[in-house]
C-alpha positions in Angstrom: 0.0 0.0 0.0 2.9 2.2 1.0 4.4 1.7 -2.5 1.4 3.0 -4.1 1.2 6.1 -2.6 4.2 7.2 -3.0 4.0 6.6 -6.8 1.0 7.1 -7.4 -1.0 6.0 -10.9 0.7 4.9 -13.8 -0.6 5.3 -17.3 -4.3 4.4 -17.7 -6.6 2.9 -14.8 -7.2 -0.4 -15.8 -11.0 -0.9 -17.1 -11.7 2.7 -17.4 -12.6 2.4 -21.3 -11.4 2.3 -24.6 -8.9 5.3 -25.7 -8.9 6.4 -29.3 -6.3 5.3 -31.3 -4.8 7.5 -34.0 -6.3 5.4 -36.9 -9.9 5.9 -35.7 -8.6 9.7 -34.8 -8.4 9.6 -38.4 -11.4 8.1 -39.4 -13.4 10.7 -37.6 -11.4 13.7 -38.7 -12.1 12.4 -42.2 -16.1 11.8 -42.2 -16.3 15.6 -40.5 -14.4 16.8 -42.8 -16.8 15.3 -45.8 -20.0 15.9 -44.1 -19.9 18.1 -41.0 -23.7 18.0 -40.8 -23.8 14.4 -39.3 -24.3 14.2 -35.8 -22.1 12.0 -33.4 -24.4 9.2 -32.7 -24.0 9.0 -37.3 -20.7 9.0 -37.2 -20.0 6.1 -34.5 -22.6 4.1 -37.0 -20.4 5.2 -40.2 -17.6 3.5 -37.8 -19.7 0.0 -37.3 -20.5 1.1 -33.5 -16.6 0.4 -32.5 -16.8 3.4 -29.9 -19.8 5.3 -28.2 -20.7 8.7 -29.3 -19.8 10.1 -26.5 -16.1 9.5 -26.6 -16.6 10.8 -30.4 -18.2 13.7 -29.4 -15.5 14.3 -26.4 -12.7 13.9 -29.5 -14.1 16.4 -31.4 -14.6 19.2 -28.8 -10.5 18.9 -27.2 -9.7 19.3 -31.1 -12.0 22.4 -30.6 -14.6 22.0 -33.6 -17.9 24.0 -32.4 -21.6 22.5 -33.3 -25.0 23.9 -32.5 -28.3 22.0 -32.6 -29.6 22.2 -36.3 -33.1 23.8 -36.7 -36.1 21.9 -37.9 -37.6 24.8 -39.6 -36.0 26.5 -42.2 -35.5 30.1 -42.7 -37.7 32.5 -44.1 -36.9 33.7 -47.7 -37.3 37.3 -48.6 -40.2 35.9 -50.8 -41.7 34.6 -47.6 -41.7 37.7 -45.7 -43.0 39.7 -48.6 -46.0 37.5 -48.7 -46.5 37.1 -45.3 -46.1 41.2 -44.8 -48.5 41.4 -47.9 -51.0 38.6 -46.1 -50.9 40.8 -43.0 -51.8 44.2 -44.4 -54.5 42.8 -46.6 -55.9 41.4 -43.6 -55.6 45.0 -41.6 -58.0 46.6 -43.9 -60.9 44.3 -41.9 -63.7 45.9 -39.9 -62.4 44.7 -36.7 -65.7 47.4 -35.0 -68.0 45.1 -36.7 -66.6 41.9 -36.6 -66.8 42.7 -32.0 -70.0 43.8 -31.9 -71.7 40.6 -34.1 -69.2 38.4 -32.1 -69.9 39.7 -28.4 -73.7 40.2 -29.2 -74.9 37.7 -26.8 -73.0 38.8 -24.1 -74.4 42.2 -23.3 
């Protein structure tokens, strides 16, 4: 016990995982580098499930590439807004007087 603590841990504690080796290192670099739209749990499948996600997604932020959840919607286009501006002016020009006192009739 005495010779332990005054050493202290060598290397890699045994058990404690899988470490990347530089081949795999690679591998990821490269399927980034072609599609950087793939998320990590994609990748780890392109790579038959050899390592988790995790550890893939742990690789690529120490070698300091950024990512940000991808949006389900897509932008507007400027033809969008035109016609939804358009839409909403059209739609302005409505008696909103008349429309309240047919609608609210029964209440007073």
């Amino acid at each position: 016990m005495q010779h332990i603590k005054t050493l202290g841990r060598v290397g890699r504690k045994i058990g404690s995982g899988r470490t990347l080796n530089a081949a795999l290192k690679l591998k990821i670099l490269r399927i980034v580098e072609n599609n950087p739209s793939l998320s990590c749990r994609q990748i780890a499948a392109r790579l038959g499930n050899v390592v988790f996600d995790e550890t893939i997604r742990l690789y690529l932020k120490n070698q300091d590439f950024l990512w940000k959840k991808r949006s389900r919607i897509p932008n507007l286009s400027e033809k969008d807004k035109r016609e939804r501006v358009k839409f909403a002016e059209s739609h302005m020009e409505i008696e909103l007087s008349l429309y309240f006192s047919q609608t609210n009739a029964h209440l007073i």
